[in-house]
N, C-alpha and C positions, 0 to 999 in steps of 0.2 A: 367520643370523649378523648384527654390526655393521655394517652396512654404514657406507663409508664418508659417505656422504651426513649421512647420522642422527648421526655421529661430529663431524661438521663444522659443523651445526648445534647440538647440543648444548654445543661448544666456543663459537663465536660466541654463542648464547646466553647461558653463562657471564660471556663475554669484557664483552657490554656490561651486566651486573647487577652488575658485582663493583664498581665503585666508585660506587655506591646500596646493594648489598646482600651487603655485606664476609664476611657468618657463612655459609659454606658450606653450612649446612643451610638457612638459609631461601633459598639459590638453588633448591638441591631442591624445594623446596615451590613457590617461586614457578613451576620451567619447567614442574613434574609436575602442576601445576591450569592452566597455558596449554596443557597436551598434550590433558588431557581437554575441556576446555572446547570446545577446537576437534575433538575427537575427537566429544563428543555432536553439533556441530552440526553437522560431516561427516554424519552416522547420520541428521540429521531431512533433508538436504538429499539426500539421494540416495535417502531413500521420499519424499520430495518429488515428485522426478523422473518415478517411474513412478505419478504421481496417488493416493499416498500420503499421510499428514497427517503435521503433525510431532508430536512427543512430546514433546520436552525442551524446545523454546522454543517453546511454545504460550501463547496465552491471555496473560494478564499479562507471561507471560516471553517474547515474541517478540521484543519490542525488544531483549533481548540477543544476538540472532543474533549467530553469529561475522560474516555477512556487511555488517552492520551496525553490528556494532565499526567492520569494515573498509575501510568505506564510504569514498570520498573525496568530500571538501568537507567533513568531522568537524574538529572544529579537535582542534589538541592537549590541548587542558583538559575539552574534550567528550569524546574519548576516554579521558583518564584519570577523569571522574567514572561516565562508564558503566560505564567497565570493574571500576573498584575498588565501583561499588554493584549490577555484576553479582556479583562472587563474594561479597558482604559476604550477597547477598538467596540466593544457590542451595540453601543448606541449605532453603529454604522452600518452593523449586519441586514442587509437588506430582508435575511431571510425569515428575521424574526417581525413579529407586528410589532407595529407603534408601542402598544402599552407594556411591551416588555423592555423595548428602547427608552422607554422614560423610567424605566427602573433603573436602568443601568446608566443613566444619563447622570455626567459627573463623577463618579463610581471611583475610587484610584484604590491601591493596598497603602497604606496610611504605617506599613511597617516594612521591614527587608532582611529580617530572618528564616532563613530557611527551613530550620528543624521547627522553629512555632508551624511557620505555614503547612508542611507536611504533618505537623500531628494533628492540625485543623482541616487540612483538607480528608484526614483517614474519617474523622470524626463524621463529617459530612458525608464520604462516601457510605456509610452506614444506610441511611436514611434511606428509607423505603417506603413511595406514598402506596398504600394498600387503597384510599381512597383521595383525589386531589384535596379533600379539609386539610389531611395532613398538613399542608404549606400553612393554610392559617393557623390549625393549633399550634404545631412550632410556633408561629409571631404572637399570636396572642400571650401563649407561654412567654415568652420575651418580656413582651409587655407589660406583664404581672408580677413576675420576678422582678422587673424595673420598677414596680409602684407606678408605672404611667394610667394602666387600667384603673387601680386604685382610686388614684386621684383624681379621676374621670368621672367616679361614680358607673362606669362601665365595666359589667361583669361576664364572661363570658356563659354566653348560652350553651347547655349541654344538649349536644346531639337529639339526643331520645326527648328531652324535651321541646326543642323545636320540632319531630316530626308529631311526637302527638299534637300538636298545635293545630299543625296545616294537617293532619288527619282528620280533628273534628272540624274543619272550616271547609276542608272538601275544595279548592280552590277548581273550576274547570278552564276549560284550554280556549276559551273564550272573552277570557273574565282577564280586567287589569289587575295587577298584584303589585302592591308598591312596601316596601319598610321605608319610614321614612329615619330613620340609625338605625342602619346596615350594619353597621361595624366589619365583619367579614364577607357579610351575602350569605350567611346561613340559614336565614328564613328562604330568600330567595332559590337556593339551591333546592333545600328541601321541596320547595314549592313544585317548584320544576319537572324534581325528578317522581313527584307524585300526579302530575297530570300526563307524562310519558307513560307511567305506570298503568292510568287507567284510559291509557290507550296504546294500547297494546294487545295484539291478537297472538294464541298459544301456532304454537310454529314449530315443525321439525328440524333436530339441531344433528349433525354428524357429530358422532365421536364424544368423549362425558365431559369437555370443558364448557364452563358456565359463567356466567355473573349474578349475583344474587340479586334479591327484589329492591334492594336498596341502591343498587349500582353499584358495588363495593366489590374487591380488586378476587377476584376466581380466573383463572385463565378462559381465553373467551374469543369470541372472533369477532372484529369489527368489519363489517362492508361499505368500503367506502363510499358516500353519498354522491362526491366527484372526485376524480384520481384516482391515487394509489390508495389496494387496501394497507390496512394497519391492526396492530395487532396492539393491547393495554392490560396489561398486568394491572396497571395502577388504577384502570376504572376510570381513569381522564380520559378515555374515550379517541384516543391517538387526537387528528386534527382536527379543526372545529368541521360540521359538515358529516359526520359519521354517524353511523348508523348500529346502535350494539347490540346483539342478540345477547338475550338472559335464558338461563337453562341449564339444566346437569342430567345428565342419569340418573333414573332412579328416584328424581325429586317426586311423582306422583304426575296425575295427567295434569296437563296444563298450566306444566312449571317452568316449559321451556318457550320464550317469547322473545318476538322480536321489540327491542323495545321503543316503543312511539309510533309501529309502524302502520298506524291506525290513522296518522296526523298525515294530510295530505300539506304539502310543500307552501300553499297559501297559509294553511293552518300554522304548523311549523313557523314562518317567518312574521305570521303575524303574532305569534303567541311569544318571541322574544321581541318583540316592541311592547310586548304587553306587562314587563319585568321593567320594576324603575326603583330606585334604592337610594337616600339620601345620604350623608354623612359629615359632620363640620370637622372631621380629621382628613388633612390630605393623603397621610399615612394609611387610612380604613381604608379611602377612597381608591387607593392605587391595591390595594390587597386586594379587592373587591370586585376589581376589573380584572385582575390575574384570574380569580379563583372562577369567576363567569366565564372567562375564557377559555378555563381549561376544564369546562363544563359544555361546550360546545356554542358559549354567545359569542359570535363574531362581531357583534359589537352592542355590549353589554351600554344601559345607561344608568350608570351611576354616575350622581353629582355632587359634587362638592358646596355644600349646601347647609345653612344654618335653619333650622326647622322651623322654629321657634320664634328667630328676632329677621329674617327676610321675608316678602311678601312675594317674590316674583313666581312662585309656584302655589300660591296659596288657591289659585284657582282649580288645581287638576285634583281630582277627585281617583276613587280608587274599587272597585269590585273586592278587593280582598288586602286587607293591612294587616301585616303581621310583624312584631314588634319586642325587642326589648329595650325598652328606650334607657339612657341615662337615668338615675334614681338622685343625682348629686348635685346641689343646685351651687354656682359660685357664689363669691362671700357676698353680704348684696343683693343675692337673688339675680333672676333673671329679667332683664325688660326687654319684654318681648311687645309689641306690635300693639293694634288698641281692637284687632280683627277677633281676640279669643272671647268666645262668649264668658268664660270663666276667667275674669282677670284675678290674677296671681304673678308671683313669682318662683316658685316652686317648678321645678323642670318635669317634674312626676306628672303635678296636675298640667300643666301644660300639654304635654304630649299626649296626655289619655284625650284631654279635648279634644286636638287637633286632631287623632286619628278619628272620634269620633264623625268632627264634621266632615270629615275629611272620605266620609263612604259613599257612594252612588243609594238612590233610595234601595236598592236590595243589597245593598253591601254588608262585610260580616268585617268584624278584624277579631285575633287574638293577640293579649297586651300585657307583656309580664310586667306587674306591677310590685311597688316594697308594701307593707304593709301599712303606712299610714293611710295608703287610699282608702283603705279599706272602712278606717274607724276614727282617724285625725278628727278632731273635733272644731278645728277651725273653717272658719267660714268658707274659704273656698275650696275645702276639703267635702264638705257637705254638700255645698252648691253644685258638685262637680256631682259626686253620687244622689243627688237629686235628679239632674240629666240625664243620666245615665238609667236608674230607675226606671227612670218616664219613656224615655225614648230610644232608647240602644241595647241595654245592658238584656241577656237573656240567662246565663249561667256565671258564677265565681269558681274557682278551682284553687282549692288550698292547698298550695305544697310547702312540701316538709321543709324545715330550716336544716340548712345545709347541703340542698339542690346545686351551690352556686359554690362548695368546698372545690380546690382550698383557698379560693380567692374571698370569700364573704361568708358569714354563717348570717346573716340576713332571712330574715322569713318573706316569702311573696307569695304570692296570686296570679292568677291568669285570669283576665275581664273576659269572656267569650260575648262581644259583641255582636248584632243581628238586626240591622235595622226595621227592616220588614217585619220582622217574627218578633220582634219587642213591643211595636206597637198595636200587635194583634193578638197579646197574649197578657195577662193579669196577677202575672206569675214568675219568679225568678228560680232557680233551679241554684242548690251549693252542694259540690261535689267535693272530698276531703279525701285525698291522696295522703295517706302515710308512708307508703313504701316507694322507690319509682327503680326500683331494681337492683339500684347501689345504696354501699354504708353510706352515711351522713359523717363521717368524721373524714379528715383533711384524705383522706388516700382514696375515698370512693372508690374502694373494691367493689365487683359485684356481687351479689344476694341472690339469693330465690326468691324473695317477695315482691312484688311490681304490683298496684293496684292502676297503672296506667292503662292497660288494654279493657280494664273493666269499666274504667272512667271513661275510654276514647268511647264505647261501646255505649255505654248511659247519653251520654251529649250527643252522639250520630243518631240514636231511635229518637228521642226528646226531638230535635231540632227537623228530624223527619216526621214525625208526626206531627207537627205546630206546621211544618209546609204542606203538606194535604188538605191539611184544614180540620185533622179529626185530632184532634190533642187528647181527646178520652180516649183514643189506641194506645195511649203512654202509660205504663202503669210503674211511679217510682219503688213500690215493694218490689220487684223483680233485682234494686239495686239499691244495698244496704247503705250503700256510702253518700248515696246522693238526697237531698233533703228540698223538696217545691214550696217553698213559702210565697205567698199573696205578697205582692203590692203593696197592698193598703196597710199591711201588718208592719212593712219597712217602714212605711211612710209616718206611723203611726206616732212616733215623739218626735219628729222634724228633721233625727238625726242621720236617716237611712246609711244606720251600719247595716256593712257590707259582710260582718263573719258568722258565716253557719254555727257556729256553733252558739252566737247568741241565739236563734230560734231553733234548735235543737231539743225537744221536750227529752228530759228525763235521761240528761247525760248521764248522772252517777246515781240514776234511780234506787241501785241496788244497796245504796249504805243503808246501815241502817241509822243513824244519825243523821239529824240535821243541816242542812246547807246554808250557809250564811257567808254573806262578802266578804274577805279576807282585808278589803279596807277597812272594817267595823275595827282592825287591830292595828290600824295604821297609827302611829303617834303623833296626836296633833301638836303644835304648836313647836317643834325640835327647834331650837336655838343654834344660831352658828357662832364662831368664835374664830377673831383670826389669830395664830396664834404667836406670828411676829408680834405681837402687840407686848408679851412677854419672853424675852428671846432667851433668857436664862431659865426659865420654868422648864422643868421634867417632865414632856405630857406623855399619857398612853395612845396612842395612836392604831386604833382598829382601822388597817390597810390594805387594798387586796394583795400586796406584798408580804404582807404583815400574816394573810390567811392562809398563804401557800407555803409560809414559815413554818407554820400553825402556833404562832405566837403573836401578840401583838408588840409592836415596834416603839422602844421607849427612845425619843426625839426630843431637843430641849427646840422650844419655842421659835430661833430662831433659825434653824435646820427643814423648818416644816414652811411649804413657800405658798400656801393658799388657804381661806375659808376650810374650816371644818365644820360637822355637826357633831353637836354638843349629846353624850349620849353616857348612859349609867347602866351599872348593874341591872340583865334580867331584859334588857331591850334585844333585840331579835334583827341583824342586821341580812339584808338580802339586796345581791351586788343587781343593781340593774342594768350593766356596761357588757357588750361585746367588747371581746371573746370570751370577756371572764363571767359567766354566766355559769347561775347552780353553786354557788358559794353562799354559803349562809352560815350563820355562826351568831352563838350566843354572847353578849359580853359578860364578862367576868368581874368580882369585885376584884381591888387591888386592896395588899395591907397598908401604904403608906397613903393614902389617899390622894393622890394624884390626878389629876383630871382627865378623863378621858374623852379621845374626839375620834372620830371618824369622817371617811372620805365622802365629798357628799355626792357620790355614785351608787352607796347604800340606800334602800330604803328600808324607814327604823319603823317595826313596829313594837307594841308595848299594850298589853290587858290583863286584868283578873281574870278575863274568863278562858286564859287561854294557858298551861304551860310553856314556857319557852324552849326548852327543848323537844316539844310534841311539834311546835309551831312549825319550827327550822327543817325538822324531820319531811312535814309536808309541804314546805316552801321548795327544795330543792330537790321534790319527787320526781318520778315522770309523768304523774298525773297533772301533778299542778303543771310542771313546765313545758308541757305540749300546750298548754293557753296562754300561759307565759310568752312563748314566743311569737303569739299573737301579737304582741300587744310593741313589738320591737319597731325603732324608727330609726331613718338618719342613719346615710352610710354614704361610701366616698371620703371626702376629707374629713370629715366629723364620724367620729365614734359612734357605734349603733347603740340606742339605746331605748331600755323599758318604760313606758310613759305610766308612772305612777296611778293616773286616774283610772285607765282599763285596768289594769293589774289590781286594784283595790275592788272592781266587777266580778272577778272570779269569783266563784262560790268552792268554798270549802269544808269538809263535814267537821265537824265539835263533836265530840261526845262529851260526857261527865268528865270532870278534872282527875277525878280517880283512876277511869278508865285512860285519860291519856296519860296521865304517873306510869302505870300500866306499861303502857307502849311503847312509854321511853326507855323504864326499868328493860326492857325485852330488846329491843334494838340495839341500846346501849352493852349490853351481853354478847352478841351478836358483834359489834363493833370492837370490843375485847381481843376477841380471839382474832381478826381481821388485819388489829394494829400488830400483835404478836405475830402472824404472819407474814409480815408485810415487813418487821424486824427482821426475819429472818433472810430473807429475799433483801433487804437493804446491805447488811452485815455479811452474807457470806460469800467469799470467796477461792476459790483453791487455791491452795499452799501447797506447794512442796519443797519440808524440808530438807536442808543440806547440810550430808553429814562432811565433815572433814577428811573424812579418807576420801570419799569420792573423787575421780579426775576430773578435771577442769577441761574441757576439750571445744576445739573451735568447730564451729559448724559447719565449716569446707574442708573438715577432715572426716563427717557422719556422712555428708550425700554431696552432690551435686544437684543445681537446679536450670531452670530453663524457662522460660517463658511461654505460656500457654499456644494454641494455634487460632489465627485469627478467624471468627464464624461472626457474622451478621444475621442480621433478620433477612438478608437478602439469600443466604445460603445455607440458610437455617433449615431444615427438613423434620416436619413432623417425626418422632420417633418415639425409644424408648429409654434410650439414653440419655440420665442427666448431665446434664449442660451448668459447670461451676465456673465461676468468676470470683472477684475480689469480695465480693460480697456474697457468696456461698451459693446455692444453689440457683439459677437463674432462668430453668428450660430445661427440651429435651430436645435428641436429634435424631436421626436415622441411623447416627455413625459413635465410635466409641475410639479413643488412640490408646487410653489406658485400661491394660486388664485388672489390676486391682485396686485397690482403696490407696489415695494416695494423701499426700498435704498438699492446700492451696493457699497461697500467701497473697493476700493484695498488694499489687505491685504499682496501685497508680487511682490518683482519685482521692475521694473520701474514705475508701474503705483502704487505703493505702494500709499494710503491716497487718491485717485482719487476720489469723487464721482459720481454718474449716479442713474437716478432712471430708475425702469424699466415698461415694458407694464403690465397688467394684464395676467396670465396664464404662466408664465416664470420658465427658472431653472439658478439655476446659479452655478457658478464652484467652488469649494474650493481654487483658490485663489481673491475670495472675501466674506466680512461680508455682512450680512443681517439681518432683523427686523426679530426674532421670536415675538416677544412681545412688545405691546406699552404699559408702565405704566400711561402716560397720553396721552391727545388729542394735537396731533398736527398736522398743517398742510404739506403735504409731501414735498411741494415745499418749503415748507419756511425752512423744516428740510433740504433739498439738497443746500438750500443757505448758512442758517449757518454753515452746517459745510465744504463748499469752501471755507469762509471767515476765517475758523481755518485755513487753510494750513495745513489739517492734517498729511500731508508729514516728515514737521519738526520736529515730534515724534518719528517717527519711528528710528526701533532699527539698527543700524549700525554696517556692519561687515559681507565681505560676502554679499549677496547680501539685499536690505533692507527691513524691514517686521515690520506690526503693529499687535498689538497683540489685543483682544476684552478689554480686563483692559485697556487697554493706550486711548483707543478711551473713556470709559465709564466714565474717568479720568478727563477728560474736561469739562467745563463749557459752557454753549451759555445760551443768552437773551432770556425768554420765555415770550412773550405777551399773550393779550387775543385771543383764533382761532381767531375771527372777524378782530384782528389787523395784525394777520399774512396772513392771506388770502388777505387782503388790500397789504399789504407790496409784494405777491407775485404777484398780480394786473398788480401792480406799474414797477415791474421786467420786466416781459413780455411784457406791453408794450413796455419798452425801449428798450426791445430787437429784437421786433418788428422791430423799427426803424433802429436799428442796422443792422438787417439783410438786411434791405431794402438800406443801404449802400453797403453793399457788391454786390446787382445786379446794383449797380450806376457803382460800379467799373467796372463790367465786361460789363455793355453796350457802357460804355464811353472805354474801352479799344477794343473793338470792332470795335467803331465809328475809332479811329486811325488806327486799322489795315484797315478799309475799305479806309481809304485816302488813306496810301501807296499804295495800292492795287492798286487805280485807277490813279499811278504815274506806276506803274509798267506795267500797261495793263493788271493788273490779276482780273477772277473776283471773288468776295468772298461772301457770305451771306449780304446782305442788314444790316446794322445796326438797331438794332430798337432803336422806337423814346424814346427817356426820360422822 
């Protein structure tokens, strides 16, 4: 995955080209040839190491080592001539391959300042591949940031999800393996390095350096296949042609292997002719070749290749396709060829087809799909999972909406295709993954919960028992998540939907109420109104701008630029638009009677038999909205959105209208004290006031400061010392330079003027300042209040990205009291924030208490609330 490191550099990278190098594509070109650059000479420096020679800056081209870029006592004019007639000369270097000469083919620095260049080149030297994806995350990262992925409808695949893939597909070292949108080569990688994997015999390793099961960067020994050996931190495996032992001390028997070395040299060269990858970006296409390259394919074949609308590969067939294709059709659709059994123009059905015919008769694929496949009700949506049914399809796999954060909150599937095993079996298998290890909100941190190895585990017995031929050795009660529905049951309305949890008996068993379809409350007949038609008229306007107000937006007619729906008092609106999903709100009467409209991204519903405030309550629960985002289409250039028809298939429980008065009275209490909370947390801030005798004193008359010491992830050393930056705490190391608690000032970036104070025995990073010196006594908390209350931000230098300099901070004035007064005054702070903080778990018990009501509306059970 992204990690945030790679995310953080890439952004700061940006930050200081953009006012040199304005046109968002040539930042791409410029960071994506400082990635490799430093990437090749990473590669000659570490077969260096183990008395190795170098490759890529040999001979002629030595003197562009990256180490000699980076050399200090280089002026600045010297580094920008080397560097601009290192990349002007690399298409020439004979010592690199072809495919890295066509990177750099054409190539020039497109600017001729020297301090931009050097803060860009320090920025790059950071960069640390732990494993070669690195290179593509960085570009993809790029590419997302730029909206190009966006607008593609290409989203990038996460790690863990591509290896579960090619885990239950099992790919062996015999078999062809094609993606036909590679986009990176991340299925193919994976692929790769899972048939290496299982062949591989356990082997005695000297000494406790290792590489782990995934290939991923342990120090480690490579034995060179021919030549020189080489040695890979990075797990790119030094030259192509190498050979890695995996292993550590200590891992248990039979952890230390050599890896692949099971595959004889036939095997081996016939198993990368056996790797084929499409892509209609020439940009993928060239990534894609690096990244197989520095995977050990000496000559990787990816092509540059339209899937879809060309025929000249339509004949070669595949052992194992594995896929996340485009989801995003252009305007128009796509016309594609008259060869697809399933004529469409939709890019989604297309490619599911095409991998389909596209398998050998025992061919399998796995096929991350968006969720219209799944249940789209149009014709060649159907026609497609009709096929599919019949003849291919053997399991679905639902994963959670927000897999694909922070580029799409989109809901998908994985088709686990099988052709063999599909047409010899009467039965489809749906497996429902809620957890896959990481949050689902934009930062996908990791969790403790993962239901992926329980699922890879479900699909590998299934798909081995159906190849034996005993399918009654499967027993799906051993795996709670996973549900075997009949054929004939899909087939059963014409419609063959594809989601488990439509034949799921006895989802919300446990209410004790009623289950009835939430469209029974849908408002037929809503009227629209445009409301230019009256451009002086005063309308209320229910808006998703309007809800995050928590008001609605009063608009005269001609202010308001589109179609509304026409809607009243006691109607029940529920936003159906990515991102803004789980907004629901009641509309309210007005006194003057004014008309009221809303967006038609709402859907309105309206009944006697229902409260509107009960309604709302369970429209934007997380009972309803985990089927909710079943029901989500259309992403890419067009807005994701909730297709009203499914969404009105939900079944939701009713009790008595008493009973929900009830519920609302009790949520609404609960909601009370939430907003009061939430008051206080808006509203409070520390003050300190200033009395008039106080001195007025400049801040380079209290301390001296200095600039942090520079530490990367390259010389970063496990420890126990934390590690502060501009942005407060950030890691730990081995090593500490300050003995006690000091202040850290953001000196550069987004968190430019931030301050944080830190623990005793700390180091901190050069982009932040710190106390070498106190000229007087002061207290530290009270020095960390006053200068938040400067907004040291608003100083900072602009242009490029923004930075405070030590003079600018030392420049400023603060209140200096007696210590006695400032210790009192920091007191005073703490307690209130005491308090403060003791709001914020008001918030979360009382938001707790709500979800346990619903809960027990729903029949589900959940953590007990605790008391307040």
């Amino acid at each position: 995955m992204l990690d945030t490191a790679t995310k953080r550099r890439i952004d700061t990278a940006r930050d200081i080209l953009v006012g040199k190098v304005p046109d968002p594509k040539s930042q791409v070109e410029q960071i994506t040839i400082a990635l490799i650059y430093k990437f090749m000479d990473d590669m000659d420096a570490e077969a260096e190491e183990l008395g190795g020679h170098r490759k890529f800056f040999a001979g002629d081209y030595a003197r562009y080592g990256w180490a000699k870029l980076m050399r200090s006592g280089l002026g600045g004019h010297e580094t920008l001539n080397l560097y601009a007639e290192a990349i002007a000369r690399m298409p020439e270097n004979p010592g690199i391959p072809p495919l890295f000469r066509d990177i750099f083919k054409n190539a020039y620095l497109p600017y001729r300042d020297p301090e931009t260049l050097r803060a860009f080149l320090k920025i790059i030297d950071e960069f640390e591949y732990d494993h070669s994806e690195r290179l593509g995350d960085a570009f993809e990262y790029l590419l997302s940031v730029l909206g190009s992925q966006g607008d593609a409808g290409q989203f990038r695949t996460p790690r863990h999800i591509i290896d579960f893939i090619v885990a239950v597909l099992d790919p062996q070292k015999h078999e062809t393996v094609l993606d036909p949108a590679c986009g990176t080569a991340g299925f193919l990688i994976s692929a790769w390095k899972h048939i290496l994997k299982q062949n591989s015999s356990p082997r005695p390793l000297a000494g406790d350096d290792c590489m782990d099961a995934g290939g991923r960067a342990m120090p480690g020994v490579i034995a060179e296949g021919r030549g020189d050996p080489g040695r890979s931190r990075s797990g790119a495996g030094g030259p192509p042609g190498t050979q890695r032992w995996q292993g550590c001390e200590g891992r248990g028997e039979g952890a230390m292997q050599r890896i692949g070395d099971l595959l004889t040299p036939d095997e081996r060269g016939r198993l990368a002719r056996n790797f084929k990858g499409y892509d209609i970006s020439p940009d993928m296409v060239r990534l894609s070749l690096v990244n197989l390259y520095l995977h050990g394919f000496t000559d990787p074949h990816i092509f540059e290749y339209d899937t879809l609308t060309s025929q000249e590969r339509w004949h070669e067939t595949a052992d194992v396709i594995l896929a996340n294709p485009p989801f995003m059709s252009p305007k128009g659709g796509i016309r594609p060829h008259n060869r697809f059994s399933v004529q469409s123009k939709r890019s989604e059905v297309l490619f599911v087809d095409y991998m389909a015919e596209h398998l050998t008769p025992n061919g399998r694929a796995g096929i991350i799909v968006p969720e219209g496949i799944i249940f789209q009700s149009q014709g060649a949506y159907r026609q497609l999972r009709k096929l599919l049914v019949e003849d291919y399809l053997i399991a679905v796999v639902s994963l959670p909406a927000g897999v694909f954060q922070p580029y799409s909150g989109v809901k998908t599937s994985i088709l686990i295709l099988d052709k063999s095993l599909a047409r010899a079996s009467d039965s489809i298998a749906f497996v429902k993954v809620q957890n896959d290890g990481f949050g689902l909100g934009a930062q996908r941190r990791a969790i403790d919960k993962n239901d992926l190895p329980a699922a890879a585990a479900a699909l590998q017995a299934l798909r081995h028992s159906r190849a034996s031929g005993n399918p009654g050795d499967f027993d799906p009660s051993h795996y709670p998540d996973l549900l075997v529905v009949e054929k004939s049951r899909i087939a059963a309305n014409g419609d063959y939907n594809l989601s488990g949890e439509r034949y799921r008996e006895g989802t919300v068993s446990n209410t004790a109420y009623s289950l009835v379809p939430v469209g029974r409350f849908m408002k037929e007949g809503v009227k629209t109104v445009d409301p230019r038609i009256a451009p002086d008229e005063l309308f209320e306007l229910w808006s998703i701008p309007a809800f995050d107000a928590g008001s609605p937006e009063l608009l005269r007619g001609g202010e308001i630029g589109s179609q509304k729906k026409v809607v009243a008092p006691g109607d029940v609106l529920l936003s159906r638009i990515i991102p803004h999903i789980r907004r629901g709100w009641v509309v309210r009467e007005n006194s003057d009677g004014r008309r009221q409209i809303a967006s038609t991204e709402w859907i309105v519903f309206s009944s006697d038999e229902v409260v509107p405030g009960f309604l709302r309550q369970l429209l934007v629960s997380d009972f309803f909205h985990e089927s909710f985002m079943q029901t989500i289409t259309g992403v890419g250039g067009s807005l994701s959105r909730a297709n009203p028809a499914p969404v009105g298939e939900i079944k939701i429980p009713l009790p008595p209208l008493e009973v929900q008065r009830e519920i609302v009275a009790e949520i609404e209490g609960y909601q009370k004290v939430i907003d009061g909370a939430r008051a206080v947390l808006d509203h409070y801030r520390p003050h300190i006031p200033i009395h008039p005798d106080w001195p007025m004193v400049l801040l380079g008359d209290v301390f001296k400061l200095s600039s942090g010491r520079g530490l990367t992830q390259t010389n970063m050393k496990e420890g126990r010392y934390p590690v502060y930056g501009g942005n407060g705490r950030t890691g730990t190391h081995s090593e500490y330079f300050l003995e006690k608690a000091n202040i850290v000032i953001g000196r550069v970036g987004a968190y430019c003027g931030a301050v944080h104070i830190t623990e005793p025995k700390a180091w901190i990073t050069d982009n932040g300042l710190y106390v070498t010196e106190f000229k007087q006594k002061i207290d530290l908390g009270y020095l960390a209040q006053v200068l938040v209350q400067l907004n040291l931000n608003q100083f900072a230098k602009v242009g490029g990205q923004p930075s405070i300099s030590q003079a600018t901070v030392c420049e400023r004035t603060i209140p200096l009291p007696p210590l006695a007064t400032q210790q009192a005054i920091v007191a005073e702070i703490e307690a209130e924030q005491a308090l403060v903080n003791a709001n914020r778990e008001l918030i979360a018990r009382f938001e707790q208490k709500i979800q346990a009501t619903l809960a027990r509306v729903w029949g589900e059970e959940t953590p007990a609330a605790p008391e307040a």
